[in-house]
C-alpha positions in Angstrom: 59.4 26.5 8.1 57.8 29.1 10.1 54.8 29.3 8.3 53.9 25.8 8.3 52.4 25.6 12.0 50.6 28.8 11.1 49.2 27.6 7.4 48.0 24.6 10.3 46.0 26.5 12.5 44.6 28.7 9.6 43.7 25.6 8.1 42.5 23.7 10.7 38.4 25.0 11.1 38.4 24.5 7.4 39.1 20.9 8.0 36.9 20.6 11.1 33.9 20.9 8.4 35.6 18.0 6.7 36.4 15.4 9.3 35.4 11.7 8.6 34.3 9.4 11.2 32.9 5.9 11.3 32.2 2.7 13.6 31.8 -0.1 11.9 32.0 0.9 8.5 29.0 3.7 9.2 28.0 7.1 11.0 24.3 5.4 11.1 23.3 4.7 14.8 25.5 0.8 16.2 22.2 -1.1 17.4 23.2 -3.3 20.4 20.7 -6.0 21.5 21.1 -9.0 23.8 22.1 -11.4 21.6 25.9 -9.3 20.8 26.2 -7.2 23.5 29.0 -9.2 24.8 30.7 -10.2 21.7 30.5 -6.9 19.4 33.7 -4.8 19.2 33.3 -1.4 17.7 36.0 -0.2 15.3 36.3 3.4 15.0 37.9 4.7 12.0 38.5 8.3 11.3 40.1 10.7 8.5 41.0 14.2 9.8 41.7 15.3 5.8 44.3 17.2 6.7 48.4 15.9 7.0 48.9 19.9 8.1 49.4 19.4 12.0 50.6 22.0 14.8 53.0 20.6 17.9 49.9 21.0 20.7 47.7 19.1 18.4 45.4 16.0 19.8 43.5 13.2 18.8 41.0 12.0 21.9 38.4 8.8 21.2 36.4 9.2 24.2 32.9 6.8 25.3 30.2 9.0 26.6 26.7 9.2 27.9 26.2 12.8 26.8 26.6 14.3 23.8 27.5 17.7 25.3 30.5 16.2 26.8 31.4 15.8 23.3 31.7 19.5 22.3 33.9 20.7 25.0 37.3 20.5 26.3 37.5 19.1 28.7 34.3 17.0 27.9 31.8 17.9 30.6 30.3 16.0 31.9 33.6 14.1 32.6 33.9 11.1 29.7 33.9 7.4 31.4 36.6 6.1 28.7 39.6 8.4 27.3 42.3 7.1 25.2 44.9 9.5 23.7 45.3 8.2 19.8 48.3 9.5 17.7 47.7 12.9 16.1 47.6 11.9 11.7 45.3 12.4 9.2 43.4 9.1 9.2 43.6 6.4 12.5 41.6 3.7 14.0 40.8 2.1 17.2 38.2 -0.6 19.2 36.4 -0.2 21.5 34.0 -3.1 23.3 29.9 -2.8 22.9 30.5 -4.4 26.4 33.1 -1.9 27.5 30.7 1.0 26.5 27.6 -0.1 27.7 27.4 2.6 30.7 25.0 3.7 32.5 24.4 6.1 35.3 27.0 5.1 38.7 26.7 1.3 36.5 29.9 -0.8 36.4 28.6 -4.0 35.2 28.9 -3.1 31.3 26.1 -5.1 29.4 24.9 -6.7 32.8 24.1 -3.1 34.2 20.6 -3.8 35.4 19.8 -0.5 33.4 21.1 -1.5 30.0 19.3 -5.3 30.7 16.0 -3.1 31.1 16.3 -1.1 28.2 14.5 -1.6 25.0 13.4 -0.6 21.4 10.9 1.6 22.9 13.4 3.5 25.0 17.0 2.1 24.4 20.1 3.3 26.6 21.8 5.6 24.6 25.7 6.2 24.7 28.3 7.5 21.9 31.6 7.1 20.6 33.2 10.9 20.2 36.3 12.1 18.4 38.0 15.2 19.4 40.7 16.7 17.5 42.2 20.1 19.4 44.3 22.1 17.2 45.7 25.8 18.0 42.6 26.3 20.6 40.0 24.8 18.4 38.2 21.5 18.8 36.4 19.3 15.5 34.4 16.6 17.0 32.0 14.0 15.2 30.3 11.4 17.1 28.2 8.1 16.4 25.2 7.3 18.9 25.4 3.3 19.8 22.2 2.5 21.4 21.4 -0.9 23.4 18.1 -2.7 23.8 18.5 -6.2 26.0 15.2 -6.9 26.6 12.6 -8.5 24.3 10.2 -6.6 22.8 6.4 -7.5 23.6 4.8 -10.3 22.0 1.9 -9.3 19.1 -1.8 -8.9 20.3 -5.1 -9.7 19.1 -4.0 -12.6 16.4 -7.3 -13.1 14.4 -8.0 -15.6 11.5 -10.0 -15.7 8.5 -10.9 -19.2 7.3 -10.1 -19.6 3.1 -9.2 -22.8 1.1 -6.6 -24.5 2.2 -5.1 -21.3 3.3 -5.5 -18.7 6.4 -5.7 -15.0 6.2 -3.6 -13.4 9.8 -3.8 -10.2 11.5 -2.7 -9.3 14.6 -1.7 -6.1 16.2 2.3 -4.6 17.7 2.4 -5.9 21.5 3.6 -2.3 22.1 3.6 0.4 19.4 6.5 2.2 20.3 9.0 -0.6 19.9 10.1 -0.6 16.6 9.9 -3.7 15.1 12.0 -5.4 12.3 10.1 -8.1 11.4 7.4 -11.1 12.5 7.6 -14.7 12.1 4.7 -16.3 11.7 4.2 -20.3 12.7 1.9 -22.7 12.0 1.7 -26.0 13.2 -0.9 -28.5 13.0 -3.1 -28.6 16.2 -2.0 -30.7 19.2 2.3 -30.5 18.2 4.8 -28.5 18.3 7.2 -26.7 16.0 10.1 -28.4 14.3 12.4 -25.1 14.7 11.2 -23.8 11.0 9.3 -20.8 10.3 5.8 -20.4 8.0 6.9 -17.1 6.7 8.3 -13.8 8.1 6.9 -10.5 6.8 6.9 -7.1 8.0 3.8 -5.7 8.2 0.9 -7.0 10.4 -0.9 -9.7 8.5 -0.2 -12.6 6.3 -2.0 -14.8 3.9 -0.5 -18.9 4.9 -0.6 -22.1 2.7 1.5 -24.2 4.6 3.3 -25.3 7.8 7.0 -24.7 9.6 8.0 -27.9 7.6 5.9 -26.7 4.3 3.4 -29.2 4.6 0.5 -27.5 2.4 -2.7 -26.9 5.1 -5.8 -29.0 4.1 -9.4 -28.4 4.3 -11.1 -29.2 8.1 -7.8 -29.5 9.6 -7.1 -27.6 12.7 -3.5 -25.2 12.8 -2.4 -23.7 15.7 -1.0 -20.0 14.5 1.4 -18.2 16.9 3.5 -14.4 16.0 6.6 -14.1 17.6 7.9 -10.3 16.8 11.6 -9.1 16.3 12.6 -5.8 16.7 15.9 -3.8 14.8 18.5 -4.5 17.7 17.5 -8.7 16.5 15.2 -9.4 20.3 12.8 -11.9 20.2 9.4 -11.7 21.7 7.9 -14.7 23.5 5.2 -16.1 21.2 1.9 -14.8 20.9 -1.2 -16.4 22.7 -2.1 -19.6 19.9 -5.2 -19.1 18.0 -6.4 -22.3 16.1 -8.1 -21.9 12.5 -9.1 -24.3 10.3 -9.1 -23.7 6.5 -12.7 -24.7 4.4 -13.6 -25.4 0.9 -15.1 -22.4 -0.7 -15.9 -23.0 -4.8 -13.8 -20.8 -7.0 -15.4 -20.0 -10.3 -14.1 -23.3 -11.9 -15.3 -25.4 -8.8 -18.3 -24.0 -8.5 -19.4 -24.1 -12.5 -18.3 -28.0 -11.8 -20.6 -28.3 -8.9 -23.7 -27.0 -10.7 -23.0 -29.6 -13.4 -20.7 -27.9 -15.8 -19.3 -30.1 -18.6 -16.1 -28.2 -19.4 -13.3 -30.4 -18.1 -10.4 -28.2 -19.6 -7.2 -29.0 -20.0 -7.8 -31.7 -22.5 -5.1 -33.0 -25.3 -7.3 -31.8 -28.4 -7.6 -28.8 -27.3 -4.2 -28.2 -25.3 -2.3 -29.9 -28.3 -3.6 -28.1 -31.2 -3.4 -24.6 -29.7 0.1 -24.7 -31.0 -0.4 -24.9 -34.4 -3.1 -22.6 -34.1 -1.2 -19.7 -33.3 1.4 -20.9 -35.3 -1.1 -20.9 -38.2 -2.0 -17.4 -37.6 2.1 -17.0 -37.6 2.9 -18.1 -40.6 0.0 -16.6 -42.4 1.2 -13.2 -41.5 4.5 -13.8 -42.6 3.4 -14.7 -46.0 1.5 -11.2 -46.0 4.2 -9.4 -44.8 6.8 -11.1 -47.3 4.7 -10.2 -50.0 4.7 -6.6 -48.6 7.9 -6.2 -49.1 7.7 -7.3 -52.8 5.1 -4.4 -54.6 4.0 -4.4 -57.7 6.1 -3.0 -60.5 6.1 0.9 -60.0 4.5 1.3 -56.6 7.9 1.8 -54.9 8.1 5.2 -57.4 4.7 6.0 -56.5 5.0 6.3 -53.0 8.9 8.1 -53.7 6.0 11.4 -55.4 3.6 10.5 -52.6 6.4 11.6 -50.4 7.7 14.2 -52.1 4.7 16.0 -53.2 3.2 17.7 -49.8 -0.1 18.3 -51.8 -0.5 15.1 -53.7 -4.3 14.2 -54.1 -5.5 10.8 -52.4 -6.0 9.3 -55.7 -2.2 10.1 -56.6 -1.4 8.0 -53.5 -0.7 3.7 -53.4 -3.4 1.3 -52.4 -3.6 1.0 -49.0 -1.8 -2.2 -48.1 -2.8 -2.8 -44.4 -5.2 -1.7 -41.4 -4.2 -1.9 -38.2 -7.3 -1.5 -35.2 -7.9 -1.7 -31.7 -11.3 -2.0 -30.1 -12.9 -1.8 -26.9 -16.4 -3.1 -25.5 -18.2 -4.6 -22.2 -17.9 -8.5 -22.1 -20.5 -10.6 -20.6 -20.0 -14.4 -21.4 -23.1 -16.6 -21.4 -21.5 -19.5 -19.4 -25.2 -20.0 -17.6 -26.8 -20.7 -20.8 -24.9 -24.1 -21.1 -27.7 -26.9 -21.1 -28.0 -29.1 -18.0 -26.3 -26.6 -15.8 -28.3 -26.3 -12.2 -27.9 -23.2 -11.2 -25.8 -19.9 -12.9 -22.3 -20.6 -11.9 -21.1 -17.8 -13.3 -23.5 -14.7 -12.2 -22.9 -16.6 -9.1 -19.6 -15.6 -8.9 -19.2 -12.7 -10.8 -22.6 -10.9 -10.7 -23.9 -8.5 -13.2 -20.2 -7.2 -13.7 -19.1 -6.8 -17.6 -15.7 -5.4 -17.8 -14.1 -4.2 -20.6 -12.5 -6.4 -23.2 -9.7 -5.3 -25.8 -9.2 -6.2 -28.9 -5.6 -5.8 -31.7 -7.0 -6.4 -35.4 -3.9 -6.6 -37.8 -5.8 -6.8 -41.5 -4.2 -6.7 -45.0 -5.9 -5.2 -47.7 -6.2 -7.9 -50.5 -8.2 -6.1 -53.0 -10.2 -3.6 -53.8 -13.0 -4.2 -55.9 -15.6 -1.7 -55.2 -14.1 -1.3 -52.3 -11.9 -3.0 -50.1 -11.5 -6.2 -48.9 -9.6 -7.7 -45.9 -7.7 -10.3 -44.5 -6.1 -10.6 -41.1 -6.0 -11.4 -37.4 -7.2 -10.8 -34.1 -6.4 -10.8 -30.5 -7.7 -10.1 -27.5 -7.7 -10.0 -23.2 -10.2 -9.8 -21.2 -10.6 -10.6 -17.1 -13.5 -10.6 -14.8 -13.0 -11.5 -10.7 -15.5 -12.1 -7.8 -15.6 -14.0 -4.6 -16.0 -17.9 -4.3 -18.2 -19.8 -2.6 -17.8 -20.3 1.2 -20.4 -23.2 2.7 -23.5 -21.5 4.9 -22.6 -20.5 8.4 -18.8 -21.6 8.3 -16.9 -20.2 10.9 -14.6 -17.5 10.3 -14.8 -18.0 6.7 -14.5 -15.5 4.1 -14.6 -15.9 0.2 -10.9 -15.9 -1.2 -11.1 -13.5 -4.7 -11.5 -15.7 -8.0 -10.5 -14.7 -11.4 -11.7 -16.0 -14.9 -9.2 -14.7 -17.7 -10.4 -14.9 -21.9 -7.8 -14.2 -24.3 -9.6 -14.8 -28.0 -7.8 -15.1 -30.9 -8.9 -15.1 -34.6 -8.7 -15.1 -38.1 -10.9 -12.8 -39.7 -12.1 -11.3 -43.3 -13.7 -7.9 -43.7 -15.4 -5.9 -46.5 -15.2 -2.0 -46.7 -17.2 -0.2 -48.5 -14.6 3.1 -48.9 -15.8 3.3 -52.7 -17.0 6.6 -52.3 -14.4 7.9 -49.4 -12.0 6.7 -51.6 -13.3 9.1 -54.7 -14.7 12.4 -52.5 -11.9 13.3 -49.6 -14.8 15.0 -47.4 -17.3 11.5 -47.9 -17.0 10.4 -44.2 -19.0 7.3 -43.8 -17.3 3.5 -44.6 -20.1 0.8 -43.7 -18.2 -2.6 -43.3 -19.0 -6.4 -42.8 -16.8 -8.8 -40.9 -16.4 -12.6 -40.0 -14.4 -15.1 -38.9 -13.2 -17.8 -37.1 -12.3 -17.9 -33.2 -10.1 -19.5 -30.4 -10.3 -18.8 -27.0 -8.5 -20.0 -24.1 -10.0 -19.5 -21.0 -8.0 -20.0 -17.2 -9.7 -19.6 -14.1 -7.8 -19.2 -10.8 -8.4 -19.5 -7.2 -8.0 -17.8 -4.2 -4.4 -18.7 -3.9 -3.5 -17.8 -8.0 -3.4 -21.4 -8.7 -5.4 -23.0 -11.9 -8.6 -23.6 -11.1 -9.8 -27.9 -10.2 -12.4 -29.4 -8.7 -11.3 -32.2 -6.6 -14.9 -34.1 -5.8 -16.1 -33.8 -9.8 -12.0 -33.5 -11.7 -11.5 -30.8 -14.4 -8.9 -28.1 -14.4 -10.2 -24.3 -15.0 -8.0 -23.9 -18.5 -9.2 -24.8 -22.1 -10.2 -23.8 -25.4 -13.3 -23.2 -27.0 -13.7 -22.9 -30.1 -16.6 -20.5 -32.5 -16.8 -17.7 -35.0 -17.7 -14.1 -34.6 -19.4 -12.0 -36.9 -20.0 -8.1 -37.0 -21.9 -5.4 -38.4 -20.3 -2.1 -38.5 -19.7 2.1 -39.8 -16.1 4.0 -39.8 -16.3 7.9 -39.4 -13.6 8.5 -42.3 -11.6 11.3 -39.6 -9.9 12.6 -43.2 -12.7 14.0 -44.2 -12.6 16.6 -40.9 -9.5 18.2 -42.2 -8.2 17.0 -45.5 -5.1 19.4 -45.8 -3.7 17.9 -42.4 -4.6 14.7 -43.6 -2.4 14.5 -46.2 0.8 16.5 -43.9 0.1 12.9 -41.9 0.4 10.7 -44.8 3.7 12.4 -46.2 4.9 12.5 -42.5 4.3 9.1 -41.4 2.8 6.9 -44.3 -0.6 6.8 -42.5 -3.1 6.9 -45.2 -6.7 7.0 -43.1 -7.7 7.3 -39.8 -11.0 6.4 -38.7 -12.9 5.7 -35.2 -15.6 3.0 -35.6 -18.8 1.3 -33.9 -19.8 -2.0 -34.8 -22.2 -4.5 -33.1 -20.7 -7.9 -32.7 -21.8 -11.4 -31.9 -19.3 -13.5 -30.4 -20.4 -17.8 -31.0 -18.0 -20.0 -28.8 -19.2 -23.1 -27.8 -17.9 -25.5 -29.9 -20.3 -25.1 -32.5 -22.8 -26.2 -30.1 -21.2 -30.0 -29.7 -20.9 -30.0 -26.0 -18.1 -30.2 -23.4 -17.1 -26.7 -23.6 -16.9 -23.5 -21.5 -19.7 -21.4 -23.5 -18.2 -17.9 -24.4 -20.5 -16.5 -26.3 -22.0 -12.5 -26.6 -23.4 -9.9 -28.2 -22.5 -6.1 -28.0 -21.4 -2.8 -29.0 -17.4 -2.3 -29.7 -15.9 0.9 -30.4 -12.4 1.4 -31.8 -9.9 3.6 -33.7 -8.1 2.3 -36.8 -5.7 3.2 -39.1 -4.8 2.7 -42.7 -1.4 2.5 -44.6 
């Protein structure tokens, strides 16, 4: 029994390192703010994680304005609230926000004239301490709870840029030392006042607005009055900011402005809509037949491919025909929308300028036959994007051009012929000229400033459609094989791959319909380059 108040105080700075200690759940800085100053109650909870206690032990929760009175005893400066809490390993108590708001000779808690002054910038800081004394020695752990009554400064310098039916907002922090949650942002058509709702609340300085407090969508020519109101992390409010009207304009996406120059592509039409289904589905179905009769060789080629495996150093005329070819290609994309007859002007270098981004391409091909060569089956598929800046009317006010995009995604069903005769028969024979062509769907969606579809309210249309065509190409494969033959076959008994290649073909791409009107024209010409493979 005598050793147990020793094993204590032996034990006891070993524990200091250990103590727990919490208000409200956290050892994160309480943030006190006008609205719950008087109504807050701080529960401190702490664990000691010890149950080994000596008979001068003490447990203090003390309220503070210095943190050195913390770590001593007696706390020093003197602490303005002491209660004496029963010495155990774990114990909680509450304290007031209002009860520990204190401030230098202040008696009035949260209606001390120095705590109603303070705020985000430079908050009134006091803490919560616990002091456990135990043989001589003192473990403390504190938690700072800061208060900020007053509201923080209203945002500055609110600026508008004019787009359709929208309004791009900036503005600047009222004061950049308050730290500021977040901003609510409200808009409210000129001449009326708020209903109590909010447009939208971010938190970073600037927004991009569609609608109104009650989520009325903003139209074109309509004057908004746009006020910032600014809330900072102890949940102030600013007054509002000083109001700044804007008033959205039309500006011509791509889709609008191909419409306005006399465009004849009115998208979004049931033919083309309602057989895109069973297009794909087409393509679908096809490939499942091909890939069902994969799985059903001919008598014997399961055994050949068992020695194809086997045999490290099997010659590539031991191997199976090559069954399938799977390619992906790349080239620069420049649609000839402006050549559409009766057009007025060029929409689309209008938009877009002299930009040709890249467009990719998947080719899946089955290898049919091989007579004198090889010839293919399969399909194709494809994205490609291109983005620019609408149309804003001449001298508009505080307009700016909203971004536009115009996305592509061909698909089609294509044949090929290979002429891999003589790769086929030399190993080191590197060159495989090939012919392809085939028929092509595209659909085509255009969006506006706000990442909606694409319209034209004055001449009707949406920006989405088909268009349909065929695309032929002339091309050569560099037989890769050929550069090193031995690791060509390691890949083949590794992996199954047969041939690798890189290619450059020059392709013409025809959509338009075959030329019988009312479509967006997607047609070009250029150089693709790709890499392929062969199993």
């Amino acid at each position: 029994m005598r050793l147990a108040p020793a094993l204590a105080f032996a034990l006891a700075p070993f524990a200091a390192n250990a103590i727990i200690f919490t208000v409200n759940g956290s050892n994160a800085d309480v943030l006190v703010g006008a609205s719950n100053c008087k109504t807050l109650q701080l529960l401190a909870s702490w664990d000691l994680q010890t149950s080994l206690f000596g008979s001068g032990d003490a447990v203090r929760l003390l309220g503070l304005r210095n943190q050195s009175s913390c770590t001593s005893n007696p706390p020093s400066p003197a602490a303005e609230i002491t209660r004496t809490e029963t010495v155990a390993q774990t114990g909680t108590d509450t304290i007031s926000a209002n009860q520990l708001a204190l401030a230098d000779g202040g008696t009035s808690g949260c209606d001390d004239p120095a705590i109603v002054a303070a705020s985000s910038a430079n908050p009134a800081t006091n803490l919560l301490c616990l002091q456990w004394i135990s043989g001589g020695t003192l473990t403390q752990a504190s938690v700072n709870v800061k208060y900020a009554l007053a509201n923080p400064t209203p945002p500055a310098g609110v600026s508008i840029a004019a787009g359709d039916r929208h309004l791009r907002l900036s503005w600047s922090p009222g004061n950049a030392a308050e730290t500021i949650a977040t901003y609510e942002i409200h808009v409210v058509p000129e001449g009326t006042t708020s209903d109590g709702g909010v447009t939208e609340t971010v938190t970073v300085t600037n927004a991009d607005v569609d609608h109104t407090d009650n989520g009325s969508a903003m139209q074109n020519d309509a004057g908004y009055a746009v006020t910032v109101v600014a809330r900072d992390t102890y949940g102030n409010v600013s007054a509002p900011s000083t109001p700044v009207v804007g008033v959205p304009v039309y500006s011509a996406d791509f889709y609008a402005h191909y419409r306005d120059e006399g465009g004849s592509a009115l998208g979004g039409h049931g033919c083309a809509t309602g057989s895109a289904p069973a297009w794909i589905a087409a393509v679908a179905i096809a490939l499942a037949l091909l890939l069902r009769r994969r799985r059903r060789p001919p008598n014997g080629a399961a055994l050949i491919a068992l020695f194809a495996l086997v045999g490290a150093a099997a010659r590539a005329e031991d191997r199976p025909s090559r069954r399938f070819l799977v390619g992906f290609k790349i080239d620069r994309y420049d649609p000839k929308v402006d050549s559409e007859p009766g057009l007025t002007g060029t929409p689309y270098h209008d938009v877009f300028g002299p930009r040709a981004p890249p467009r990719y391409q998947l080719e899946f091909d089955w290898e049919v036959a091989h007579p004198f060569g090889s010839l293919l089956v399969g399909a194709t598929a494809g994205f490609w994007q291109n983005y620019g800046k609408t149309i804003v009317p001449v001298a508009t006010p505080n307009a700016q051009p909203d971004t536009t995009t115009l996305n592509v995604f061909p698909f089609g069903l294509i044949a090929t012929y290979r002429f891999d005769w003589l790769a086929d028969r030399w190993e080191r024979f590197p060159f495989i000229p090939y012919v392809q062509a085939g028929l092509m769907r595209a659909l085509w969606v255009s969006y506006n400033g706000r990442g909606e579809v694409s319209g034209n309210p004055q001449r009707g249309g949406r920006g989405s459609g088909w268009t349909n065509g065929y695309t032929t190409a002339l091309g050569i494969a560099v037989n890769l094989n050929a550069v090193d033959v031995e690791l060509a076959r390691e890949a083949y008994v590794d992996t199954g791959i047969q041939r690798t290649s890189v290619f450059a073909e020059y392709g013409w791409t025809y959509l338009s319909d075959f030329h019988r009107g009312g479509a967006l024209i997607l047609n070009d010409h250029a150089w693709r380059f790709g890499v392929a493979v062969e199993f």
